[in-house]
C-alpha positions in Angstrom: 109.5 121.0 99.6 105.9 120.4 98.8 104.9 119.7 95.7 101.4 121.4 94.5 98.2 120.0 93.8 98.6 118.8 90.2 95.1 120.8 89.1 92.9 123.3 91.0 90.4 121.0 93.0 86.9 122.4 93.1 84.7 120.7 95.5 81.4 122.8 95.9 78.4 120.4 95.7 76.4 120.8 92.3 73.7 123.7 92.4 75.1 125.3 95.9 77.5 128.1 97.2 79.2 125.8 99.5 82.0 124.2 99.1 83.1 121.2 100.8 85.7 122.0 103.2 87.4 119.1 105.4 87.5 118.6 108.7 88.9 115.2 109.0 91.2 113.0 106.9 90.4 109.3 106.9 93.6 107.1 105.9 93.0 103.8 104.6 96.6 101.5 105.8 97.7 99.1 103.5 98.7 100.6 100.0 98.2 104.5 101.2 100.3 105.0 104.1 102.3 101.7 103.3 103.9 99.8 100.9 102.2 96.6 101.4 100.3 95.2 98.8 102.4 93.3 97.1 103.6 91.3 100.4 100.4 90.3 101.2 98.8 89.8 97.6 102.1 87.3 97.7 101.5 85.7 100.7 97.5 85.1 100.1 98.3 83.4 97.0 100.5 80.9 98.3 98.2 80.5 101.2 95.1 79.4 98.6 97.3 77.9 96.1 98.3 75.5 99.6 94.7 75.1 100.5 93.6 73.7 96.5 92.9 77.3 94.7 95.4 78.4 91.9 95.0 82.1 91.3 97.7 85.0 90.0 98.6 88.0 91.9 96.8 90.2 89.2 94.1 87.9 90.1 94.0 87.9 93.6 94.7 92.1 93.6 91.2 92.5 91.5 89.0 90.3 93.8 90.5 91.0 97.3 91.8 94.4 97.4 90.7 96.8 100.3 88.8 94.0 102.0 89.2 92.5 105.5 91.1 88.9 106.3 87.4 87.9 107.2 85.4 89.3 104.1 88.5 87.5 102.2 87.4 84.3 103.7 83.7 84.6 103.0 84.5 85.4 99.5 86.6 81.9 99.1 84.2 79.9 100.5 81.6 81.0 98.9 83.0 81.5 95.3 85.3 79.0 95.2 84.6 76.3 97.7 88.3 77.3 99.7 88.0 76.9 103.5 90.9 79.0 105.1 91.5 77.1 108.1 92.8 78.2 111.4 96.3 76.6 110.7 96.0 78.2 107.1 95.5 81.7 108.7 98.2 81.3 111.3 100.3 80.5 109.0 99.6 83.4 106.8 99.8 85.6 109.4 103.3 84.5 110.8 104.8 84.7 107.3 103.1 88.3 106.5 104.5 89.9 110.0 107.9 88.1 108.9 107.8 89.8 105.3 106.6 93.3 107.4 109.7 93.2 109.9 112.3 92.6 106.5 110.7 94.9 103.7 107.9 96.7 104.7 108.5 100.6 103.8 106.1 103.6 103.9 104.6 105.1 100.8 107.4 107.6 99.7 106.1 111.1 101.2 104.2 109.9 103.8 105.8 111.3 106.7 106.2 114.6 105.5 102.6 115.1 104.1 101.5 114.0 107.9 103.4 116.3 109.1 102.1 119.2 107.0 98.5 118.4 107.2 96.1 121.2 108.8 93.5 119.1 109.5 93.0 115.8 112.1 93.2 112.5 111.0 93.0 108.8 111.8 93.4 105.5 110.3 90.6 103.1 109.1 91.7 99.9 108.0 90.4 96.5 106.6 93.4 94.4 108.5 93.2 93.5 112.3 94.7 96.1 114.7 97.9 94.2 115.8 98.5 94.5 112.2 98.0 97.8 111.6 100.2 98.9 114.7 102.9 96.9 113.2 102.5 98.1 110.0 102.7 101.4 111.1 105.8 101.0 113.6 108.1 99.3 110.7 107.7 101.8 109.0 108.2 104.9 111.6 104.7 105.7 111.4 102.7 105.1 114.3 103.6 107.7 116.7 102.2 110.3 114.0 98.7 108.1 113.9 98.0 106.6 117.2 95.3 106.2 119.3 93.5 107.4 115.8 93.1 103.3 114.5 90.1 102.1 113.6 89.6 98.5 112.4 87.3 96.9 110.2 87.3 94.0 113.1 85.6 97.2 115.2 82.4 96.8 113.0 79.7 94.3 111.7 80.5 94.9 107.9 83.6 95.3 106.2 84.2 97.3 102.7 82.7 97.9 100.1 80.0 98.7 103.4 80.3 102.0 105.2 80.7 100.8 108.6 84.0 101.5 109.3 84.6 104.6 108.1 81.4 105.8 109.7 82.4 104.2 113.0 86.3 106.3 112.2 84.0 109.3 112.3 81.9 108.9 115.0 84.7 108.3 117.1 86.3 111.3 116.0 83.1 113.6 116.4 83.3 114.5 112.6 80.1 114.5 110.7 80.3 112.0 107.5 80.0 115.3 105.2 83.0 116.9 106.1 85.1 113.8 105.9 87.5 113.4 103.2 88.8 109.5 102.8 92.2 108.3 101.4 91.8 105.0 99.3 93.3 103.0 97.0 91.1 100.2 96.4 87.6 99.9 94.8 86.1 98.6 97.8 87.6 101.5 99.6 86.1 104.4 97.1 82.7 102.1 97.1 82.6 102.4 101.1 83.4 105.7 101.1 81.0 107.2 98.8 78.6 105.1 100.7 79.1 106.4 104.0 78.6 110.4 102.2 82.3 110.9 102.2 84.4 112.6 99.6 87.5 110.4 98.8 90.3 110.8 96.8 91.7 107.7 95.3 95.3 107.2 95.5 97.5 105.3 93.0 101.4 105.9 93.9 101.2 102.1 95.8 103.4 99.8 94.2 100.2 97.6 93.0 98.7 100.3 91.3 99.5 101.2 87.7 98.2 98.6 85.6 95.4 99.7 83.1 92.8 97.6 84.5 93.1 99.0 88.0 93.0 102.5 87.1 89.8 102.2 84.7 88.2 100.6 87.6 88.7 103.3 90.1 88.6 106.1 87.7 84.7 103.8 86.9 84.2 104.6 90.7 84.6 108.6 89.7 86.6 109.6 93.2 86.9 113.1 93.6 90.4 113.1 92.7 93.4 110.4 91.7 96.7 111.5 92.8 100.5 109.8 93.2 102.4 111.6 95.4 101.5 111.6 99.0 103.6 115.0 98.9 101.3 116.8 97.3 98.1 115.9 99.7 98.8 119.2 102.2 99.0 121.2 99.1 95.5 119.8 98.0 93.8 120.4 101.0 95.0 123.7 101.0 93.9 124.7 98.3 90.5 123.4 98.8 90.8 125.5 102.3 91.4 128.3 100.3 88.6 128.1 98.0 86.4 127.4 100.7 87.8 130.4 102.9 
């Protein structure tokens, strides 16, 4: 059963009769529709604590979060002097995809809130496509989201910019307005709010929790923080609803 919004959800813009009503739902991959933070927080830090950079998880999670392999990269170099090389990335890479095939799982839910959603949606991702597919197919996922992929390796700019999920929209003939995005990282709600989306952050990842990470999204003011990817359909719904 699905589990209802925890709060009534009111989303008509300040000063006007009309509310917001969705017409496409924009996933973000890593940390919404699967549980795979951790794996790759872990396997970044060993791959800069190999290349001369000593950082902690907690560390890592603040500064790289919701960005792309390449924006990761710039941010290394250019911060802390760290040049990823190719083997370093390779290397990466191979042990990431390992860690995927034995423990990657879905967010709890995930299934059957895509399942009960009204509305269309897609994917718009920070990682390279290959991993997002595979992501997605450990997991049981991607025959629900595919062709609907987008990835940040599709556009110039990465997040915190609003490339991606403007280029996730275009493709899927939605206007930026009635887009809603899914994200759990501050670059995420930063990108979306950029590109004129609404977004709802989402914290039932098995990063989120600790007190600094929620006072910096809940900084970002989303239009809603939820935990249980159950109780999305329910949401929208009600928005529907309000809006109908």
């Amino acid at each position: 059963m699905r589990r209802a919004a925890s709060r009534p959800l009111d989303f008509a813009p300040a000063g006007t009769a009309t509310p917001f009503r969705p017409r496409l739902v924009i996933f973000d991959c890593d940390g919404v529709l699967v549980d795979s933070e951790p794996l790759s927080l872990h396997v970044l830090v060993e791959a800069i604590s190999k290349a001369g950079l000593t950082m902690s998880i907690e560390q890592a999670q603040a500064r790289f979060l919701g960005k792309s392999l390449a924006s990761t990269c710039d941010v290394l170099a250019e911060d802390y002097g760290i040049d990823l090389q190719h083997s370093h990335l390779k290397r990466m890479r191979a042990r990431l995809y390992d860690a995927f095939h034995r423990e990657l799982t879905a967010i709890p839910g995930t299934a059957e809130a895509l399942d009960h959603l009204s509305v269309p949606f897609c994917v718009a991702s920070s990682s390279q496509p290959e991993r997002i597919r595979l992501s997605l197919e450990v997991t049981g996922l991607l025959k629900r989201l595919e062709p609907y992929i987008f990835s940040a390796s599709m556009v110039s700019r990465g997040k915190p910019a609003p490339d991606l999920f403007l280029h996730a929209a275009e493709q899927m003939k939605t206007p930026p307005h009635h887009c809603l995005v899914i994200e759990d990282s501050a670059a995420g709600v930063e990108a979306a709010k950029s590109a004129g989306m609404r977004v709802f952050a989402f914290t039932g990842g098995a990063h989120a929790g600790g007190e600094t990470y929620l006072q910096t999204l809940t900084q970002l003011a989303p239009d809603h923080i939820f935990d249980d990817m159950r109780a999305l359909p329910d949401m929208l719904d009600a928005i529907a609803n309000c809006s109908g």
